[in-house]
Each structure stands twice: as C-alpha cells, then as structure tokens.
C-alpha positions as a printed NumPy array, in Angstrom:
array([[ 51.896, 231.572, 193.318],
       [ 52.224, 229.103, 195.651],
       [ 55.041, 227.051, 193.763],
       [ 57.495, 230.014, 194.184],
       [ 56.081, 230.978, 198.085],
       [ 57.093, 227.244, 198.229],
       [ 60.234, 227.602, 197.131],
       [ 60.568, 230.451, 198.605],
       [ 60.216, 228.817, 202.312],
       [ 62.158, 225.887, 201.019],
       [ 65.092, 228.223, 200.465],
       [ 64.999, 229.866, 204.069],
       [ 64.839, 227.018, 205.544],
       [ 67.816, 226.009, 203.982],
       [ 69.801, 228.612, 204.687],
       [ 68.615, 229.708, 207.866],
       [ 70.862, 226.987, 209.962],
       [ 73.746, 228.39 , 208.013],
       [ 73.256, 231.875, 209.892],
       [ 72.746, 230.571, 213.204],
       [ 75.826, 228.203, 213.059],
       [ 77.91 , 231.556, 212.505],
       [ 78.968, 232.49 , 216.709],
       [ 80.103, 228.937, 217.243],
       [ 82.036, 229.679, 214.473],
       [ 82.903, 232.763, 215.322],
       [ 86.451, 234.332, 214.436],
       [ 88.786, 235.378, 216.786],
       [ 91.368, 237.998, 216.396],
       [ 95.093, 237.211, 216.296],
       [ 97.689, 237.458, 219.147],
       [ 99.312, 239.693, 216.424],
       [ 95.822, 242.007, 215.806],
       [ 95.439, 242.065, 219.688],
       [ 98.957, 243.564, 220.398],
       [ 98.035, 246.516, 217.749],
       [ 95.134, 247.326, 219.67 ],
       [ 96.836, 247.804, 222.862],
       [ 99.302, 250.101, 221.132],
       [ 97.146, 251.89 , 219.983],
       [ 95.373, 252.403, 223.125],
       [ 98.152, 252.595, 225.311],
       [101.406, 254.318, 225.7  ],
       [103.83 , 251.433, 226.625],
       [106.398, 249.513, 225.463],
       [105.024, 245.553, 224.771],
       [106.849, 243.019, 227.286],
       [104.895, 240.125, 227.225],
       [101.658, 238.792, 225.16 ],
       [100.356, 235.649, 225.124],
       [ 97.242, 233.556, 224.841],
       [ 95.498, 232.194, 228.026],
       [ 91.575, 231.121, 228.845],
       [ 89.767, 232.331, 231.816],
       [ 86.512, 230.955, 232.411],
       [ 85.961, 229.191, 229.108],
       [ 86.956, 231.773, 227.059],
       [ 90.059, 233.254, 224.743],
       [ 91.94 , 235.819, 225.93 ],
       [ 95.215, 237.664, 225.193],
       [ 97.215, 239.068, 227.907],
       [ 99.204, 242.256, 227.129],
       [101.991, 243.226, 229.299],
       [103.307, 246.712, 228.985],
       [106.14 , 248.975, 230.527],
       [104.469, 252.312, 230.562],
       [106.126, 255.599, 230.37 ],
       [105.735, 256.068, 234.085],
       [108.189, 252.729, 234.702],
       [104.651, 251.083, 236.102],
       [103.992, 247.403, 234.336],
       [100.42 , 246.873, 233.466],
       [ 98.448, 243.96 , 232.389],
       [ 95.581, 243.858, 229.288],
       [ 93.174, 241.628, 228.887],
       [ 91.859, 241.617, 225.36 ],
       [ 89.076, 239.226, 224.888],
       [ 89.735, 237.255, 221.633],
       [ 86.219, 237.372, 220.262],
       [ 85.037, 240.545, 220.786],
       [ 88.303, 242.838, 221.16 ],
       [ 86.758, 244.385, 224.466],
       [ 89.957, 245.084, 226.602],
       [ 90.109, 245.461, 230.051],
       [ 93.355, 247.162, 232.54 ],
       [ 94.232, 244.288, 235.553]])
C-alpha cells in the first residue's frame, strides 16, 4: 500500500512542474487567426494589421475601413483573443 501511494506521489511530483510551466509557454494566436476574428466581428474592409507590444505584452492591431467611410483601430490581445475598439 504504501509502495504504490509512493509512487503515486513520486509521479505528481513529476509531472506537476510540467503543468505549471504551461502560461509561460503559452500560445499565441496568429496575425492571420487575429484578422479572422475581427471579420467576423466587424463589418469593414481590413487596411492594415500588424504586430506591436504595449506594456509587455502581444498585440495585433487591426485597421478597418467600415461601411460608414470611418477607419477604426482593433486591438486583439495575442494571448487571450480579447479585442478591444481604439
């Protein structure tokens, strides 16, 4: 019994690290997935998307010619997709 609960802790403790290395190795989504997004959020035609960081973090910044002839900016946060109208 207390071989395997040995083992058993053993084998968290193990893997454990693995599972809290995970957000620094977090994935971010692609300039490419991050212009979809927008489209299919907004209305607009795309003008201008690129890659910038603000305050330590990845963003992508979506430029769009709405229907209206107004230009607005998105700011699509690279790690969690969160997107927010400038």
């Amino acid at each position: 019994m207390f071989r395997y609960l040995r083992l058993l802790l053993l084998t968290v403790s193990l893997i454990s690290p693995l599972v809290f290395i995970s957000p620094v190795n977090a994935q971010t989504m692609t300039l490419r997935h991050a212009i979809n997004t927008v489209q299919k959020s907004y209305q607009g035609k795309i003008l201008k998307a690129y890659k910038t960081r603000i305050e330590q973090q990845t963003y992508y910044r979506i430029k769009l010619l709405m229907p209206s002839g107004r230009v607005v900016s998105i700011l699509v946060n690279a790690h969690s997709g969160q997107m927010k109208k400038e």
